[in-house]
VOPAKE-590940 format. One record per atom (N, C-alpha, C): x, y, z; atom name. Coordinates in steps of 0.1 Angstrom, whole numbers. Layout:
N
u=X	v=Y	w=Z	atom=CA .
...
REM end
This chain:
75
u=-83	v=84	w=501	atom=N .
u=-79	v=94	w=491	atom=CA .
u=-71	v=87	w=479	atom=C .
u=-61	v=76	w=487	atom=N .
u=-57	v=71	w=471	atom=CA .
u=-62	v=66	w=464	atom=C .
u=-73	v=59	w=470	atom=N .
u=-83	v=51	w=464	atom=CA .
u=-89	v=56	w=450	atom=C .
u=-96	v=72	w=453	atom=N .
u=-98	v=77	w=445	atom=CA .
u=-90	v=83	w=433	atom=C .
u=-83	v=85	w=439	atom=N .
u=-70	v=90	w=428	atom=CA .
u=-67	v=77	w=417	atom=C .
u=-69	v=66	w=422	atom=N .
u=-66	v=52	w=418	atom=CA .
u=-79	v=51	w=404	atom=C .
u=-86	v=50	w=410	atom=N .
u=-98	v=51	w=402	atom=CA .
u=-101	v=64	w=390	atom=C .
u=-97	v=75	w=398	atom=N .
u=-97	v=86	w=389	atom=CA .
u=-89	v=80	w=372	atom=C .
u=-74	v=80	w=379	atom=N .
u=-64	v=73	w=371	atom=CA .
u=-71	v=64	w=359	atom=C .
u=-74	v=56	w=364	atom=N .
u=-85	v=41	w=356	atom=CA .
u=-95	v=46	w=344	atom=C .
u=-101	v=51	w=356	atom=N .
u=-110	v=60	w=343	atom=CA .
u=-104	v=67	w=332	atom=C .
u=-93	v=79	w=336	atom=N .
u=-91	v=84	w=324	atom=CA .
u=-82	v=79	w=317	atom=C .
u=-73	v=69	w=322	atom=N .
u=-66	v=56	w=316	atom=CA .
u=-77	v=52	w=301	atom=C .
u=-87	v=48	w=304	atom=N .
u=-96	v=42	w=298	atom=CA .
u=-103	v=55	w=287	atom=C .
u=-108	v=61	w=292	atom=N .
u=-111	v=72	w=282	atom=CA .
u=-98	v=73	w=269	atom=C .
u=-86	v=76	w=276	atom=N .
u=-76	v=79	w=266	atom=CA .
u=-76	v=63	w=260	atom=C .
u=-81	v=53	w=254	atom=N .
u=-81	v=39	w=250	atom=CA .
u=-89	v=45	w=243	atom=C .
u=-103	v=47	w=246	atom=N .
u=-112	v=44	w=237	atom=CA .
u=-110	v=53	w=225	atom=C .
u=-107	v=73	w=233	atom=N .
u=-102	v=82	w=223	atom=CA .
u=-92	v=77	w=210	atom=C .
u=-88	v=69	w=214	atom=N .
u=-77	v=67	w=206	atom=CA .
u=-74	v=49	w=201	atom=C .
u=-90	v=45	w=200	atom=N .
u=-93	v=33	w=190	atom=CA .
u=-98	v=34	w=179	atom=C .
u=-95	v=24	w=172	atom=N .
u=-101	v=28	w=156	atom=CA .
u=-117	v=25	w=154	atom=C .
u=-121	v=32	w=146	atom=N .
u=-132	v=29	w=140	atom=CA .
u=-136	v=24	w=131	atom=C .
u=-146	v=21	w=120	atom=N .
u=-146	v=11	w=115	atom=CA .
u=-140	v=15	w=101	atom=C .
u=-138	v=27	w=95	atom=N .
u=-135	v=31	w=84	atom=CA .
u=-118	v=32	w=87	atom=C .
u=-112	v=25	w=99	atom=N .
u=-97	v=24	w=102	atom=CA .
u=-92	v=38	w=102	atom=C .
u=-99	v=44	w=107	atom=N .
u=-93	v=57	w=110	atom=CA .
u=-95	v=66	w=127	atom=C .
u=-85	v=66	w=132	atom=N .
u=-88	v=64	w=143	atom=CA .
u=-97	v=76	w=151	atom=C .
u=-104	v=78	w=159	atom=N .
u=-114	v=87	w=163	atom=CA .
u=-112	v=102	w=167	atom=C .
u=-98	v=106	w=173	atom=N .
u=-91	v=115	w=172	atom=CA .
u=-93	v=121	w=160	atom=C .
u=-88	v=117	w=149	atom=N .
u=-88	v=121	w=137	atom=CA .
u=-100	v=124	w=129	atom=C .
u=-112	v=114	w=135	atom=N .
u=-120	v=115	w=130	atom=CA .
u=-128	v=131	w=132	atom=C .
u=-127	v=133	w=144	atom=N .
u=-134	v=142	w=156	atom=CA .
u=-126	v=154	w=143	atom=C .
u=-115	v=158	w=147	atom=N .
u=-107	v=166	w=141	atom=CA .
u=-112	v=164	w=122	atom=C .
u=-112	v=162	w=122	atom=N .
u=-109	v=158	w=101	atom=CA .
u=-98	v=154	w=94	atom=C .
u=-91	v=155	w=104	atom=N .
u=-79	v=151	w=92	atom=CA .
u=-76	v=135	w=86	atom=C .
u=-70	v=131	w=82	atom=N .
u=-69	v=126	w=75	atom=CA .
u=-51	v=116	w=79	atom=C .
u=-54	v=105	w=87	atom=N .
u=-40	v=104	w=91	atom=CA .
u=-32	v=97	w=79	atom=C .
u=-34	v=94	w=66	atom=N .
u=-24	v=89	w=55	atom=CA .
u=-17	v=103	w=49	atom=C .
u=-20	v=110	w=52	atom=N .
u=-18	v=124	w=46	atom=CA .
u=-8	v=131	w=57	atom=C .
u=-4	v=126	w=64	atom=N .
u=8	v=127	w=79	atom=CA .
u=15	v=117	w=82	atom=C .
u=26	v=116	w=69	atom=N .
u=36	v=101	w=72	atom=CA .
u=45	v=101	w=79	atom=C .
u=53	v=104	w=88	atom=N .
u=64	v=106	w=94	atom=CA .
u=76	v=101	w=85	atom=C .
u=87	v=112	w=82	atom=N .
u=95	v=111	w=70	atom=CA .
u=110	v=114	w=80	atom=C .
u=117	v=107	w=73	atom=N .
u=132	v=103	w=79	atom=CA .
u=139	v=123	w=79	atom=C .
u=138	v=131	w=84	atom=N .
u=141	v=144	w=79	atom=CA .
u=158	v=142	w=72	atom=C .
u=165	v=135	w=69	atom=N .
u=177	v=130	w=64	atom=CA .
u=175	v=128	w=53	atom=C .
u=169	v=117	w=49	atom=N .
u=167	v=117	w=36	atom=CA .
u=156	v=114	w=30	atom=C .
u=145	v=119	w=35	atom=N .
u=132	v=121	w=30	atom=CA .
u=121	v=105	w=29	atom=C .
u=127	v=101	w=30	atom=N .
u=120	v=86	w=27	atom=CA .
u=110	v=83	w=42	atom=C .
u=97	v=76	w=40	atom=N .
u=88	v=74	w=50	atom=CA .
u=96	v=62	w=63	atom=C .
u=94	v=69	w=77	atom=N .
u=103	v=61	w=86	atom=CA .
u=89	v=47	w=90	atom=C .
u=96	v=39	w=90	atom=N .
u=88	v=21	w=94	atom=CA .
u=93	v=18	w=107	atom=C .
u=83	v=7	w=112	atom=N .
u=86	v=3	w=120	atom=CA .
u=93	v=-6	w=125	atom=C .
u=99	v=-10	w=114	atom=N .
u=111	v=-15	w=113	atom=CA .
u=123	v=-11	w=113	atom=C .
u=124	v=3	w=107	atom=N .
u=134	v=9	w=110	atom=CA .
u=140	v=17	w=125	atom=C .
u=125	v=19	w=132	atom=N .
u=126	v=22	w=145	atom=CA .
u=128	v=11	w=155	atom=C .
u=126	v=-1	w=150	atom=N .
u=131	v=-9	w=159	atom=CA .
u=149	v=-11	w=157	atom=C .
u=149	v=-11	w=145	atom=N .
u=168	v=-15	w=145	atom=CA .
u=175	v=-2	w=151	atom=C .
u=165	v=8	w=149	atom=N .
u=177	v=21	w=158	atom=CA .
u=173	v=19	w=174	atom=C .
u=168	v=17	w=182	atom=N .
u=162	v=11	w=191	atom=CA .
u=171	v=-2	w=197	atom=C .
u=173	v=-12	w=187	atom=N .
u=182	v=-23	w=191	atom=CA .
u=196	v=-16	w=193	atom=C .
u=200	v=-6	w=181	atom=N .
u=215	v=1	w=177	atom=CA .
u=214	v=8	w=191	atom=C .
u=209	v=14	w=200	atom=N .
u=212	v=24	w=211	atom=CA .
u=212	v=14	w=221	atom=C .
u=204	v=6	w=222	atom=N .
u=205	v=-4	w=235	atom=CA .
u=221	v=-12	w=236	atom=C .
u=225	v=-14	w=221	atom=N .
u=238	v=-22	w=222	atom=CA .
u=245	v=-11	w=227	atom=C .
u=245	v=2	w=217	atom=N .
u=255	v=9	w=219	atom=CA .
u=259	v=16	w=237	atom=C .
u=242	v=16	w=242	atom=N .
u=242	v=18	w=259	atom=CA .
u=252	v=11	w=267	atom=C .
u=249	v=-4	w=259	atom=N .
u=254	v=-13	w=271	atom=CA .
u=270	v=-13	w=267	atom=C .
u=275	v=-7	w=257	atom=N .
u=288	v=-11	w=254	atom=CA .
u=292	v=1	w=264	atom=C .
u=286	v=18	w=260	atom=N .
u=292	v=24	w=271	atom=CA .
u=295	v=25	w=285	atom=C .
u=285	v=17	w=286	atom=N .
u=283	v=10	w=304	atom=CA .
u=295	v=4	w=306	atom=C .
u=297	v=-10	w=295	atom=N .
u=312	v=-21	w=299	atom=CA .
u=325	v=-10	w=300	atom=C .
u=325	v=2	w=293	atom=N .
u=337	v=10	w=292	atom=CA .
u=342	v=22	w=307	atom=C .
u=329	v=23	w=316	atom=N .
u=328	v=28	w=327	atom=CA .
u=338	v=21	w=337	atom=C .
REM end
């Protein structure tokens, strides 16, 4: 029985991959299926309007890990 459950998993592990690889026009197949258009859906800082990067989500990401571990040393 886990077996199958294992394999179930695999498969739709894998389905959700392919659903969601790009195609050759760099737009990914979700979107494509759908119509929209993913440059036209920027994720924007709701603060101050400016488009959020991935760079920016990593330094807030680094900022909460430090800030985690400091409240940890204070316990």
């Amino acid at each position: 029985m886990n077996r199958k459950i294992a394999i179930a998993g695999a498969i739709a592990a894998l389905v959700a991959v392919v659903a969601i690889s790009q195609t050759n026009e760099g737009q990914s197949t979700l979107a494509w299926i759908s119509g929209e258009d993913p440059q036209d859906k920027v994720l924007t800082n709701p603060n101050n309007g400016q488009p959020v990067t991935l760079e920016a989500v990593q330094k807030e990401a680094e900022w909460r890990k430090d800030t985690a571990e400091q409240l940890r040393k204070l316990d």
